[in-house]
C-alpha positions in Angstrom: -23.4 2.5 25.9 -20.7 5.1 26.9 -21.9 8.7 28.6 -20.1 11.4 26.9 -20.5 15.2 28.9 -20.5 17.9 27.0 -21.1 22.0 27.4 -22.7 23.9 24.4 -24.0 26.7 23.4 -27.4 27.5 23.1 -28.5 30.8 21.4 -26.0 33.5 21.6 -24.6 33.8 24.9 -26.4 30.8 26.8 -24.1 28.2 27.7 -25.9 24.7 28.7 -24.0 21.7 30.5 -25.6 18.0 29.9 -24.5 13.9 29.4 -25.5 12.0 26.5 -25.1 8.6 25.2 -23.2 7.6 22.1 -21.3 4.9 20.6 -18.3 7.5 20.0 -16.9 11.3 20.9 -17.9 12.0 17.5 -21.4 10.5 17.7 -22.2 12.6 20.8 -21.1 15.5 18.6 -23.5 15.0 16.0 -26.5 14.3 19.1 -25.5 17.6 20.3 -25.9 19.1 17.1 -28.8 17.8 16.6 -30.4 19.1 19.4 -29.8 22.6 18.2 -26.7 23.2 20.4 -23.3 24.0 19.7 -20.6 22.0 21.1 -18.0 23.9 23.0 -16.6 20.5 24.4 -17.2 16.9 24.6 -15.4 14.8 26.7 -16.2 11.1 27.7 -17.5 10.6 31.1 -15.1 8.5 33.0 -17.6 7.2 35.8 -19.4 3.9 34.9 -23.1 4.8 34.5 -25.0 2.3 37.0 -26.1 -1.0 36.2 -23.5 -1.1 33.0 -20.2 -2.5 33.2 -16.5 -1.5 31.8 -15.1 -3.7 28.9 -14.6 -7.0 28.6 -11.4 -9.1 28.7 -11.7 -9.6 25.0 -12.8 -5.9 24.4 -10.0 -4.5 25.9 -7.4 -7.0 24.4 -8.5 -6.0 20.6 -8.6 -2.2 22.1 -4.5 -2.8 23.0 -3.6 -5.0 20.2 -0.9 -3.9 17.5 -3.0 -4.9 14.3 -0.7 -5.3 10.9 -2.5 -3.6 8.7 -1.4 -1.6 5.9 -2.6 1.8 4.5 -3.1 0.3 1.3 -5.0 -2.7 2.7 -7.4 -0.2 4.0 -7.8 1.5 0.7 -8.6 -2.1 -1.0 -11.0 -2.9 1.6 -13.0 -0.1 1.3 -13.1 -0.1 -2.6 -13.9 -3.5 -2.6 -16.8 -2.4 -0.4 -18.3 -0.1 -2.2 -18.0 -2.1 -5.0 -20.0 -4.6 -3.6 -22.9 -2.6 -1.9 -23.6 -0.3 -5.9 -23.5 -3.8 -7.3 -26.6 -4.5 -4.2 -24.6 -7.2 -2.3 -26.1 -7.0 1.4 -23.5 -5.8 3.9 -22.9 -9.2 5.7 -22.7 -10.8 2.6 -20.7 -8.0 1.2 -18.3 -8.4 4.6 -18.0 -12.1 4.3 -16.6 -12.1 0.6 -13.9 -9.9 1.6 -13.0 -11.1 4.6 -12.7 -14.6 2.9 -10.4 -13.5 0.0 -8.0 -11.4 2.3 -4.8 -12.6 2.9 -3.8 -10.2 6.1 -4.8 -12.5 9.1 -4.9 -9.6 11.3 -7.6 -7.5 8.5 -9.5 -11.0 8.3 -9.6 -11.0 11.8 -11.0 -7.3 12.3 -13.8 -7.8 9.7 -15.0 -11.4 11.5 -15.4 -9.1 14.2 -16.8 -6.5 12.0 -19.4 -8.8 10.8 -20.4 -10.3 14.1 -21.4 -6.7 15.2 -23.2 -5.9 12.0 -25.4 -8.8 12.3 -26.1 -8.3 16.3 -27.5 -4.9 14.8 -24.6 -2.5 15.4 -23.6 -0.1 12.9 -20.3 0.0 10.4 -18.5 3.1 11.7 -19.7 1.7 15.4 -17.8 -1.4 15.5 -15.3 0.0 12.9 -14.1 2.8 15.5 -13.4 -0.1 18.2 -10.0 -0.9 16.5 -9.0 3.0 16.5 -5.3 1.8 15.4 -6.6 0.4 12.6 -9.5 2.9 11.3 -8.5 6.9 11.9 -11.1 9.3 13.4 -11.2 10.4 10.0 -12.2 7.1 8.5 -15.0 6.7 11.1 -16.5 10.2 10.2 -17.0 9.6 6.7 -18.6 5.9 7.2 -20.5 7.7 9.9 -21.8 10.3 7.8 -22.2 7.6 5.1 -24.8 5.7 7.4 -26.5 8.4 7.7 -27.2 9.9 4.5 -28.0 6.5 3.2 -25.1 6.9 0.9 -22.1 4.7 1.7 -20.9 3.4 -1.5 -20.4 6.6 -2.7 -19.2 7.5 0.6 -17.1 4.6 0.8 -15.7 5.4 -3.4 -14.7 8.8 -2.0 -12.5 7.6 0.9 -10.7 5.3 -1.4 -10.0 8.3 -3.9 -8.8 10.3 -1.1 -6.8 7.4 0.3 -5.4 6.5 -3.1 -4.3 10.6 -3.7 -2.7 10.6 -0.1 -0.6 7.1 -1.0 0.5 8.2 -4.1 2.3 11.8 -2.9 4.1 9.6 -0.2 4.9 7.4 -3.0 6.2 10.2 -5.5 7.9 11.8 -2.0 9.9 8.2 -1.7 10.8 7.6 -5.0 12.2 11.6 -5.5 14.1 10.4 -2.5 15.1 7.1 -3.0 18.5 7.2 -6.0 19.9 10.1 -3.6 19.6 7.8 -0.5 21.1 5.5 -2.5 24.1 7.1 -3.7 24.5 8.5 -0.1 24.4 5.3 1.3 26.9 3.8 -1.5 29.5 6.9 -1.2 29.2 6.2 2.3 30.2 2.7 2.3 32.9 3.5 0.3 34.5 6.3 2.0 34.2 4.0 5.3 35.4 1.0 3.6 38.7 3.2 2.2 39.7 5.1 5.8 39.5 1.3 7.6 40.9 -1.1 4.8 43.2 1.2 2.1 44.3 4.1 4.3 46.1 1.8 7.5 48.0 -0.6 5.1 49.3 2.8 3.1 50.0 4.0 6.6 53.2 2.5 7.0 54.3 3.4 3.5 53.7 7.0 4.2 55.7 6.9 7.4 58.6 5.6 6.3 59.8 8.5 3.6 61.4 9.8 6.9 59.9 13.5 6.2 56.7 15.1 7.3 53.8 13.9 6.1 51.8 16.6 3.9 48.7 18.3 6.0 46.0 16.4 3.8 47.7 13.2 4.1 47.8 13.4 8.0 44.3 14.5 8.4 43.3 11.4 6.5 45.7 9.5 8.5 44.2 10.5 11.2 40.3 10.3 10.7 41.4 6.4 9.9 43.2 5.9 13.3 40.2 7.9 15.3 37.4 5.9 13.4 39.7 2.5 13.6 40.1 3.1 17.5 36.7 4.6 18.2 33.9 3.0 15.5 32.3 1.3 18.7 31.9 4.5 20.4 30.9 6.5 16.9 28.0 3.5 16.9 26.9 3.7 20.4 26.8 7.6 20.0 24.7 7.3 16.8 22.7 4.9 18.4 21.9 7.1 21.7 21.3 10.2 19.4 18.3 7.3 17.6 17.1 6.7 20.8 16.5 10.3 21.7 15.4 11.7 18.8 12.8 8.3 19.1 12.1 9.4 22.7 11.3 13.2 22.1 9.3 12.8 18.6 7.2 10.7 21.6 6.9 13.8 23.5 4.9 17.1 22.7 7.5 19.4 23.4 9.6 16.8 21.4 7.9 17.5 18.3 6.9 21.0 18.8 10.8 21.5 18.3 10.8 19.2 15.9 7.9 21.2 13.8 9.0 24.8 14.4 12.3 23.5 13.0 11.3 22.2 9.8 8.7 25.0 9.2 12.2 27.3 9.6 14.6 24.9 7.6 15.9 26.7 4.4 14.3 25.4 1.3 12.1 22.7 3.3 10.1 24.9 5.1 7.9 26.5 2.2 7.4 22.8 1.3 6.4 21.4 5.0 3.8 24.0 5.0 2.5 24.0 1.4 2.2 20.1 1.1 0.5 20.2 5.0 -2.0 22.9 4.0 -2.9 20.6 0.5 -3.5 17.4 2.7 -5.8 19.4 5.4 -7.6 21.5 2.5 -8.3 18.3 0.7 -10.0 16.4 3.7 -11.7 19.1 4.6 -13.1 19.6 1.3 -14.1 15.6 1.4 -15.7 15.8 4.8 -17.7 18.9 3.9 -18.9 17.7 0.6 -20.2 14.7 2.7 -22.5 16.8 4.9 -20.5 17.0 8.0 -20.8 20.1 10.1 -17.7 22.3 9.7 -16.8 22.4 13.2 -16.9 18.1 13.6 -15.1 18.7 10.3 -12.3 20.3 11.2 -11.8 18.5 14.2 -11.5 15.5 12.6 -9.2 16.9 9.3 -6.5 18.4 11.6 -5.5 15.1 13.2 -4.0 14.1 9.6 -1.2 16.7 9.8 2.1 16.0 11.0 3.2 19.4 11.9 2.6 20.4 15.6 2.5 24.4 14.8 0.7 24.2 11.9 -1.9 21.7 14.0 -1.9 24.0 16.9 -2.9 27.2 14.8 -5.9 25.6 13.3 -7.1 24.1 16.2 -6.9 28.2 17.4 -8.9 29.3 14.2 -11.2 26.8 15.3 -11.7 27.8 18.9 -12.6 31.2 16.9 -14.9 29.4 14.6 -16.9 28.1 17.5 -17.2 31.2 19.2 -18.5 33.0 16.2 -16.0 33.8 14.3 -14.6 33.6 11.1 -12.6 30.5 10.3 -10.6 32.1 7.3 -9.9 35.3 9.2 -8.8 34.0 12.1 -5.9 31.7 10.0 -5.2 35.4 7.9 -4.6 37.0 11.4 -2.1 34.0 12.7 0.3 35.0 10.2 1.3 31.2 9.1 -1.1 30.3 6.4 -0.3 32.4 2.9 -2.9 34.9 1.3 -4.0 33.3 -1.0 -5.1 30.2 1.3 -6.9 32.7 3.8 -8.5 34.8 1.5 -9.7 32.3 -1.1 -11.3 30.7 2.7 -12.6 33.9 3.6 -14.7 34.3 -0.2 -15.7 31.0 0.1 -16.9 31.0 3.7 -19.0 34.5 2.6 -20.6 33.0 -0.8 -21.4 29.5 1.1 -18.8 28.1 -1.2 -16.7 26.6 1.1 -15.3 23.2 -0.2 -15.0 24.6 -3.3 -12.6 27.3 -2.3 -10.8 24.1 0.1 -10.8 22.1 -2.9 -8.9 24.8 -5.6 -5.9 25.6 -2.4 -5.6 22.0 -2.6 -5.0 21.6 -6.6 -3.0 24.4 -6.3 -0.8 23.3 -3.3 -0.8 19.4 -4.7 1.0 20.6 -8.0 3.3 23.3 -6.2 4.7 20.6 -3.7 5.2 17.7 -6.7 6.6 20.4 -8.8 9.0 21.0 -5.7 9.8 17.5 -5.3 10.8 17.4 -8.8 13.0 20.5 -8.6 14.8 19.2 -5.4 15.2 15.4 -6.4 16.9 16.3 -10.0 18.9 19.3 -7.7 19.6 16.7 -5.0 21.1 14.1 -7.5 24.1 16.4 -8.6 24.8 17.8 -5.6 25.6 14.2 -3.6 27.7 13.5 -7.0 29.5 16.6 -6.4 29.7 16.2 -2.4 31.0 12.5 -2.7 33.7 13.6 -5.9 34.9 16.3 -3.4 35.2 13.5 -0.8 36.8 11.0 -2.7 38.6 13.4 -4.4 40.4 14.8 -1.2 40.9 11.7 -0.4 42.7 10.4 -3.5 44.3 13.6 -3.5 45.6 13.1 0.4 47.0 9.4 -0.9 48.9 11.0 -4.3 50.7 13.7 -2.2 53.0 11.2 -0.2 53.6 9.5 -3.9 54.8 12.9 -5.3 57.1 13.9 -2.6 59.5 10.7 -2.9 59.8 11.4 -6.7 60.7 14.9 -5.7 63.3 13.3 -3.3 64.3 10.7 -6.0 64.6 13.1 -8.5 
């Protein structure tokens, strides 16, 4: 079994160092807790303890392996689950049926291996958190907690409610999105499709009234030459710019920038931080309900967020938290998180409260930010009509010009 070292706290200013065995870092969490300590840090011990030995081939080829396996899958799996266990189907047995009926090799695979483990006497969220890619920290947590309590199918029903609420606002986010993308990606094809096919056969028309060309017409005239002479370049440049954006979202610094920029972005950034602050207040809320220390709770809610500054200021509340502090005072002094959020922690934290407080900032940021998508999407739809009218309209415009100035001539 892994060692794990950790440092705690032990009454109010004794600080004790120590190893522990666990199957995970959030196992040797909860053994720290229950010894009566509060863990300052946990961090897995890197020496091999003697007489064990490091992972096997096999081990470490499922631990690197890219498993195709959908949210939704996920979701499915673990109502089918619970399903199974309130109806008093044993675990294998309960394993085995779903494992049979799936139709993703790669999930089939994970619970044969799932099963297997089970039966040799290891526990769910045990073998569960050896495919990592697969099942969050999260995910592992609530099973965990599940085990414990002797509760897992409700355990288990809860996950897949949460899952299911998380799905559907990337859903409604995708669909608000998706007749803009559309248009933009129409209009686009179109405006390409008239500077490299109409515009150069109209070209020689336009050159041969023997006058100077109107200003709109040569500016069209000559955005189809550049991107007639240069669309390989245009492509590798787009391309690189890909690749880079790829390469730093990769980095920390990468999407630091990336973060502080869309918490700063006109009109975006009230909705990056309201629909960030709904998704952590509602796992919080879950993993609280479910028994689970605040502190192991938080840790595991903030890896959900996207948003490197809004990540980075929790994780600082909860450095307060562990000291002694107050958890909804220390986000109030940060400055990021609104009032009402902080204040609403801050009562629930006093009356004992707490997931209750979590759980009404989350109904209220959940209907603000798919109100908002509403607004933007139906604001969004006129304005690409209007940008691609303008566009096609300069365009037509820049064409007609030519036109008018030889029946001028003529006349």
């Amino acid at each position: 079994m892994p060692l794990f070292k950790y440092k705690a706290k032990k009454g109010p200013t004794q600080v004790v160092d120590g190893s522990i065995e666990a199957e995970s870092r959030e196992e040797a969490v909860e053994k720290v807790i229950q010894r009566g300590l509060t863990p300052i840090g946990v961090e897995a011990d890197r020496r091999e303890p003697e007489g064990e030995e490091g992972p096997t081939e096999e081990e470490a080829a499922v631990e690197n392996r890219r498993f195709r396996v959908s949210s939704r899958a996920i979701t499915v799996f673990s109502r089918q689950l619970a399903s199974l266990l309130k109806a008093g189907v044993p675990i294998l047995k309960a394993i085995n049926i779903i494992q049979e009926q799936s139709d993703n090799p790669d999930l089939a695979y994970i619970l044969t291996k799932v099963r297997s483990a089970v039966k040799e006497g290891s526990t769910l969220s045990g073998i569960l958190s050896k495919f990592p890619r697969v099942f969050s920290q999260l995910y592992i947590a609530m099973v965990r907690s599940g085990e414990n309590s002797g509760a897992l199918p409700e355990v288990l029903l809860r996950i897949s409610d949460y899952r299911i609420k998380q799905e559907e606002m990337v859903s409604r986010f995708r669909m608000a999105l998706a007749y803009p993308a559309l248009m933009a990606f129409v209009g686009v094809g179109t405006v390409i499709f008239m500077l490299t096919f109409v515009i150069p056969r109209l070209t020689g028309i336009f050159t041969s009234i023997g006058k100077e060309l109107p200003l709109p017409t040569q500016i069209l005239i000559g955005v189809s030459q550049g991107l007639k002479e240069w669309w390989v370049w245009i492509i590798v440049g787009i391309i690189a710019f890909s690749v880079v954006m790829k390469l730093q979202s990769n980095t920390r610094a990468g999407r630091l920038s990336m973060s502080v920029f869309a918490l700063h972005a006109p009109l975006l950034g009230n909705f990056v931080l309201k629909s960030e602050l709904a998704r952590f207040s509602r796992t919080l809320e879950m993993l609280i309900k479910n028994g689970i220390p605040i502190l192991r709770a938080i840790d595991s809610a903030v890896p959900v967020l996207e948003n490197e500054v809004i990540k980075n200021k929790l994780m600082s509340s909860y450095k307060d938290l562990e000291q002694g502090g107050s958890f909804g005072q220390s986000l109030k002094d940060s400055r990021l998180f609104p009032l009402f959020m902080t204040n609403l922690i801050i009562v629930g934290e006093e009356s004992g409260q707490l997931e209750d407080a979590l759980g009404e900032v989350a109904d209220i940021y959940e209907r603000e930010t798919d109100e908002t998508m509403k607004v933007m999407s139906s604001l969004l739809e006129p304005l690409m009509i209007l940008v691609m009218g303008l566009i096609v309209g300069f365009m037509v415009i820049s064409m007609l010009l030519p036109i008018f100035q030889i029946h001028m001539i003529a006349g």
